[in-house]
Residue frames relative to the residue before (quaternion, step in Angstrom):
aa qw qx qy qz dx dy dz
X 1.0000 0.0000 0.0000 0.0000 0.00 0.00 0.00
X 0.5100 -0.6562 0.5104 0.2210 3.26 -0.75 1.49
X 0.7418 0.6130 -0.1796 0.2043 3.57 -1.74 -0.35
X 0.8547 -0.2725 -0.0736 0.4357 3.27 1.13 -0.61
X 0.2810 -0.7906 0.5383 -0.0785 2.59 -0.27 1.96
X 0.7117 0.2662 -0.3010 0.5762 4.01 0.58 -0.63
X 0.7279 0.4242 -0.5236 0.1268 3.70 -0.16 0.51
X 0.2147 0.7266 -0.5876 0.2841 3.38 0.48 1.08
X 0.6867 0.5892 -0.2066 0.3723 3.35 1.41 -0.94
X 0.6202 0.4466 -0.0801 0.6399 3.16 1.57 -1.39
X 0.5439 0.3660 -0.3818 0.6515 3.91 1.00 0.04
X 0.6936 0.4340 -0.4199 0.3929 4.05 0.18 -0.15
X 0.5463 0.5362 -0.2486 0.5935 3.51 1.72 -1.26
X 0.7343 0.3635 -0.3797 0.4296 3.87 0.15 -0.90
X 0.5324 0.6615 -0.2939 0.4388 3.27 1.11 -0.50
X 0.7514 0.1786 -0.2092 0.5998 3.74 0.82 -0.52
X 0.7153 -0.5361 0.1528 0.4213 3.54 0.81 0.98
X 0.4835 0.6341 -0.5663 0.2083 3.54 0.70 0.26
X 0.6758 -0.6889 0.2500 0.0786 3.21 -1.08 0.69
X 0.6770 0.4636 0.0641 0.5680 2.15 1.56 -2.09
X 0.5990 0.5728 -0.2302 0.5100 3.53 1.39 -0.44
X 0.6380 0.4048 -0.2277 0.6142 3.60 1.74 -0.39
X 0.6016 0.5428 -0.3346 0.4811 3.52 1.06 -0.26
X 0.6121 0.5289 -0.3045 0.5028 3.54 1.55 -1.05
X 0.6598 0.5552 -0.2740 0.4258 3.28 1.06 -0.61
X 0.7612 0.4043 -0.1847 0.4723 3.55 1.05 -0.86
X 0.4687 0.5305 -0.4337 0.5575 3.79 1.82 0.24
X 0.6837 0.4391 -0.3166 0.4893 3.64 0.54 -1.37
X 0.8787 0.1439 -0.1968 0.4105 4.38 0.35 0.01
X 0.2549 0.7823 -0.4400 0.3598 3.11 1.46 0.90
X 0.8056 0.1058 -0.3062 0.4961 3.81 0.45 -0.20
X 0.3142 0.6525 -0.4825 0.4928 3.26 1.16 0.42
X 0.8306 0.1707 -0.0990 0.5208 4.27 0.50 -0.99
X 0.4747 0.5851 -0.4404 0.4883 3.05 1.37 0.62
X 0.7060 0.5242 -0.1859 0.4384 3.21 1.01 -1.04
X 0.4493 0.4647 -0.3760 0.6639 3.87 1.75 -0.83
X 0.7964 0.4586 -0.3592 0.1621 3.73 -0.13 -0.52
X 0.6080 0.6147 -0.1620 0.4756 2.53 1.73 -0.99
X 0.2373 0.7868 -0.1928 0.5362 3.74 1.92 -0.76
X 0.9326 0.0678 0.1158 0.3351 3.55 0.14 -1.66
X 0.7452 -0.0344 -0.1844 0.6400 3.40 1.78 -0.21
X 0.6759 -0.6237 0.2516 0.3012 3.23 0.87 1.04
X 0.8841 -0.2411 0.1520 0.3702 3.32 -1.40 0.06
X 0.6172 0.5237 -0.1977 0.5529 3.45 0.66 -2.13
X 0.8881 0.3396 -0.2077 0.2298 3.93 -0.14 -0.78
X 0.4445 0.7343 -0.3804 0.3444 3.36 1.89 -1.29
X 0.7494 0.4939 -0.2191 0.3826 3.38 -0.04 -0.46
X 0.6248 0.4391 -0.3180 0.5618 3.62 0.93 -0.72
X 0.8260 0.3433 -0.2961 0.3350 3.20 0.60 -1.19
X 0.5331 0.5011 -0.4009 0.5513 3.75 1.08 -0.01
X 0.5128 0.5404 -0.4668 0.4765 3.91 0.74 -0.11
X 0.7676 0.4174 -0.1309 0.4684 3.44 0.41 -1.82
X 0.6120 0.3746 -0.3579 0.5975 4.02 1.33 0.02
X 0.7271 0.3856 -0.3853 0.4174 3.11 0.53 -0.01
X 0.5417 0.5074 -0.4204 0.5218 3.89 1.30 -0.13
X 0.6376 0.5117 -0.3452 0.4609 3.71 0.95 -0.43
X 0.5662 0.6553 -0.3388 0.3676 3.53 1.28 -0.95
X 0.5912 0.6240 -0.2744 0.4312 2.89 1.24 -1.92
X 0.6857 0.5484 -0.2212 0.4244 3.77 0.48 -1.94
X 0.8781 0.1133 -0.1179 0.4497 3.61 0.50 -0.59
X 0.0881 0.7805 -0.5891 0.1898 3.42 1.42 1.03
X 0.6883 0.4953 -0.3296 0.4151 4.07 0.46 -1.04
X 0.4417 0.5995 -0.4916 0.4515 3.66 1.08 -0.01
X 0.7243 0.4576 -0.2890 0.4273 3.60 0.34 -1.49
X 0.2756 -0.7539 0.5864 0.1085 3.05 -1.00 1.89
X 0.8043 0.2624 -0.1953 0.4961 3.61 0.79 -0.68
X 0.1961 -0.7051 0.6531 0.1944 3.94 -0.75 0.97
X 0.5473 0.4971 -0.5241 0.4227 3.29 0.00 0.79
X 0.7392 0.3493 -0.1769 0.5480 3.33 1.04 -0.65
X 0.3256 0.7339 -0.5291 0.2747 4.06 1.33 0.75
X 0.4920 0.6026 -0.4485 0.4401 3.87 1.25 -0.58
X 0.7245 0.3012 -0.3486 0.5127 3.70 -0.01 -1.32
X 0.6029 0.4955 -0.4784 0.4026 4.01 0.09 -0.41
X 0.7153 0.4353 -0.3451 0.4240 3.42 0.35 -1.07
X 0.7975 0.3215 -0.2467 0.4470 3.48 0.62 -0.73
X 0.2853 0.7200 -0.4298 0.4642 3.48 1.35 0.41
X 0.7613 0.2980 -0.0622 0.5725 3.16 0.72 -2.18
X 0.6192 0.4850 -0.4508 0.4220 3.67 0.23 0.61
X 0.5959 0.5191 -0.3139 0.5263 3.49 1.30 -0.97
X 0.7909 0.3567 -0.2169 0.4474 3.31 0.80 -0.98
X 0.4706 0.6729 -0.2371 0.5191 3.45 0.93 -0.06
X 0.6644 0.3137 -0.1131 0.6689 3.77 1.02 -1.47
X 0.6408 0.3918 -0.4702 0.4634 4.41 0.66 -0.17
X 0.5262 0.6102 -0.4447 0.3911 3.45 1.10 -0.59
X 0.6388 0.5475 -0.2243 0.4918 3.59 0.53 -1.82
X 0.6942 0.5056 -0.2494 0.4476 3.87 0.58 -0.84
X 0.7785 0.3493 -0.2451 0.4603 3.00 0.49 -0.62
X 0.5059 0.6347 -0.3643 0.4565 3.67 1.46 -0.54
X 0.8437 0.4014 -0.0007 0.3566 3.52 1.33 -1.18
X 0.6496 0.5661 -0.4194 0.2858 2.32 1.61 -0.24
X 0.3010 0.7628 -0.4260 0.3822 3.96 1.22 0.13
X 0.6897 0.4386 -0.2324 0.5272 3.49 1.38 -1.28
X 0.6656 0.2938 -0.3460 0.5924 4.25 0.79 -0.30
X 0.1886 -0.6857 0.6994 0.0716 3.61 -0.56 0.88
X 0.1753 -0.8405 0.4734 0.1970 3.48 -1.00 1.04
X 0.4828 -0.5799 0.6112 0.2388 3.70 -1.20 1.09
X 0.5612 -0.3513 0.6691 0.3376 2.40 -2.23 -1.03
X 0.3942 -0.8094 0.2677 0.3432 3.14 -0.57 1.13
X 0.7414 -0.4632 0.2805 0.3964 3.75 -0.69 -0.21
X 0.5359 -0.6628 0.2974 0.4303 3.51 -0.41 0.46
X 0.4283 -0.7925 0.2934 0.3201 3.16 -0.28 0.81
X 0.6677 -0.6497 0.1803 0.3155 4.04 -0.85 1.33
X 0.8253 -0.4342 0.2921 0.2125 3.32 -0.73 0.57
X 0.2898 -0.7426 0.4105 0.4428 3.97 -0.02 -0.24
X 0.7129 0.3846 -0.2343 0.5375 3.44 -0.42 0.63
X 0.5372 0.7161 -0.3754 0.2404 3.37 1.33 -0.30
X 0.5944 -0.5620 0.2249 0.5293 3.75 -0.61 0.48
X 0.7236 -0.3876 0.4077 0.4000 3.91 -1.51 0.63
X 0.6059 0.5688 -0.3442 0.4368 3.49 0.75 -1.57
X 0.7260 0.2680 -0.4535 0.4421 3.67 -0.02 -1.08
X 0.5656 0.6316 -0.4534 0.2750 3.66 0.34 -0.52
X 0.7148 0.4844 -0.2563 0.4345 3.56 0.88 -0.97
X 0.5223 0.7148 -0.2667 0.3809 3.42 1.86 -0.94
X 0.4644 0.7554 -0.2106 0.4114 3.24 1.95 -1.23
X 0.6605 0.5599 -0.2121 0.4530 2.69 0.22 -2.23
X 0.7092 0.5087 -0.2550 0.4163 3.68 -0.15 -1.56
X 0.7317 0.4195 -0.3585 0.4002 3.20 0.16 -1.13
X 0.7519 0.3769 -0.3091 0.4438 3.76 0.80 -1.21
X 0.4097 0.6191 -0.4848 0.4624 3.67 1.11 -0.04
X 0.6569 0.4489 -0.3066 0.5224 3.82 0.36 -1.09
X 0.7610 0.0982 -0.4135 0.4901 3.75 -0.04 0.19
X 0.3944 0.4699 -0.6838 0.3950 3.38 -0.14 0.95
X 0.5386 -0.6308 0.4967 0.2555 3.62 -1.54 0.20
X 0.4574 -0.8024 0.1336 0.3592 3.33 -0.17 0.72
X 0.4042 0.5775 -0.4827 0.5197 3.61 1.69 0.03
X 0.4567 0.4105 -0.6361 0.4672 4.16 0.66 -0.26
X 0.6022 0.6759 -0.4248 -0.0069 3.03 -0.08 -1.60
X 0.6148 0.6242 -0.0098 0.4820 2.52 1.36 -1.87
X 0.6287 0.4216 -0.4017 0.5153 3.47 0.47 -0.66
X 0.8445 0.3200 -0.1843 0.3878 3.32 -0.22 -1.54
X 0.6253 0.5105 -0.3695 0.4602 3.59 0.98 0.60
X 0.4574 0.5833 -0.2893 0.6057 3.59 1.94 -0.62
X 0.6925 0.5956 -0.1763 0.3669 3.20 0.86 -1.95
X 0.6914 0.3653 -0.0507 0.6213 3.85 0.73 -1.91
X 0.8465 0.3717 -0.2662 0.2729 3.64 -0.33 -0.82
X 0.7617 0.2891 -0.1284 0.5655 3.47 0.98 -1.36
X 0.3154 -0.6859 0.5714 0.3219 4.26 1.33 -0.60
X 0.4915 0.5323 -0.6777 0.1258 3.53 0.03 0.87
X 0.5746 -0.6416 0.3966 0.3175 3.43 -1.73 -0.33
X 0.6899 -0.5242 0.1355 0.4804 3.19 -1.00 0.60
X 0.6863 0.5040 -0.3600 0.3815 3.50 1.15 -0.70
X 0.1797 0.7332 -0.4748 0.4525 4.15 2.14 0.48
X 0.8186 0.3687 -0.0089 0.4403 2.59 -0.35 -2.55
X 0.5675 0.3142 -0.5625 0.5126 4.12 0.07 -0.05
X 0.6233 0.5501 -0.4408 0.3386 3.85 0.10 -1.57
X 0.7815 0.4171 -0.1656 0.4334 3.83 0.67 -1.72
X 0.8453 0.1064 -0.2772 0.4443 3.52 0.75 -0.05
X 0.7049 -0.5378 0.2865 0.3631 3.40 0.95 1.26
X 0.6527 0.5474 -0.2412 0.4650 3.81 1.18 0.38
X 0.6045 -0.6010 0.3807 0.3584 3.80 -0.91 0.62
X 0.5591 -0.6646 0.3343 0.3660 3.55 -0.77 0.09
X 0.2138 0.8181 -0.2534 0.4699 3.31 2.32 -0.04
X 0.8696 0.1867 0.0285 0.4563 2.88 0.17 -1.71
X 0.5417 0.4781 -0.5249 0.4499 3.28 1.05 0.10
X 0.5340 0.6026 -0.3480 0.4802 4.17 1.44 -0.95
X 0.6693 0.4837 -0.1888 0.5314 3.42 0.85 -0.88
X 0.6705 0.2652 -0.3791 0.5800 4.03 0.79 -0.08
X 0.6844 0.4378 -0.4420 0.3801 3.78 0.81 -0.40
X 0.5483 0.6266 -0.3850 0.3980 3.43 1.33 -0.15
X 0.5991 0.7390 -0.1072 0.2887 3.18 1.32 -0.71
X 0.6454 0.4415 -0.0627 0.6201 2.42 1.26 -2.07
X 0.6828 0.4664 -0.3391 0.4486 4.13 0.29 -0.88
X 0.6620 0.3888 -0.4518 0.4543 3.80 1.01 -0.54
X 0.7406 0.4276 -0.3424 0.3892 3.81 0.76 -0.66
X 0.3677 0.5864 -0.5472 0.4706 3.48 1.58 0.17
X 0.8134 0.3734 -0.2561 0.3652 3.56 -0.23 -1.86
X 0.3370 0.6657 -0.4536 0.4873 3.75 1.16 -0.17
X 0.8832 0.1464 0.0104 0.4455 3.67 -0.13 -1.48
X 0.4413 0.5854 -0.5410 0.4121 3.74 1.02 0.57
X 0.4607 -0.6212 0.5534 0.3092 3.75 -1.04 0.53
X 0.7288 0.4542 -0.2162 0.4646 3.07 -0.59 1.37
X 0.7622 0.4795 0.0063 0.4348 3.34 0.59 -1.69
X 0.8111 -0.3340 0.1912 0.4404 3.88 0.75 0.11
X 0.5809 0.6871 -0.3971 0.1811 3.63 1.40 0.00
């Protein structure tokens, strides 16, 4: 896993209370877990819930025996964190049928609206895969390590998630 190679140091410093050494840490992987959050409870929430993982992170920094290994934790607790928030909500987004799908030529925006919309009926532990999987390129043995699962079951939620994609693409098997 690409990206952070110097925070073992700044995870040893945040570790004896420096602040500023946790703050360095939480600029350098901020749109990185903003972007996993966003993935799984969308726009309106990414942000709270990486705030509120990252105040826990802070609370149980002295847990983390290895600073080398504070990336997969942090994004551990964000994946989890953002299935939690999903699943709390997901009672509040009742799912239609999706919209007809946009027009050629139609603006990019509705295109991305798309995306979202078929992203919401995936479960949110797919989410997570196929956002670990598509967005950042790790491997299955990443995405088990980062969300605390076998590589099996991470093959076995991307299988999922890609059959209930091609299920609900126009065209593709619905």
């Amino acid at each position: 896993m690409a990206g952070g190679g110097n925070d073992a140091g700044l995870v040893r410093a945040a570790q004896l209370g420096d602040d500023a050494a946790f703050s360095a840490l939480v600029e350098r992987h901020w749109h990185r877990l903003v972007g996993l959050a966003r993935s799984v409870v969308g726009d309106v929430d990414a942000e709270d819930v990486v705030q509120d993982a990252l105040i826990t992170a802070w609370d149980r920094l002295g847990d983390l025996r290895d600073p080398a290994a504070f990336r997969a934790w942090l994004t551990r607790s964000v994946a989890r964190a953002s299935v939690r928030r999903a699943r709390r909500r997901a009672w509040l987004r009742p799912l239609g049928p999706l919209d007809e799908p946009a027009a050629p030529g139609a603006e990019d925006r509705d295109g991305e609206i798309q995306v979202e919309q078929l992203l919401r009926r995936l479960a949110p532990r797919q989410r997570v895969v196929m956002h670990l999987t598509v967005v950042e390129g790790m491997s299955d043995s990443e995405i088990g390590e980062t969300m605390g699962i076998d590589a099996a079951s991470v093959r076995s939620h991307r299988r999922r998630a890609r059959k209930v994609l091609l299920r609900l693409l126009p065209g593709e098997g619905g």
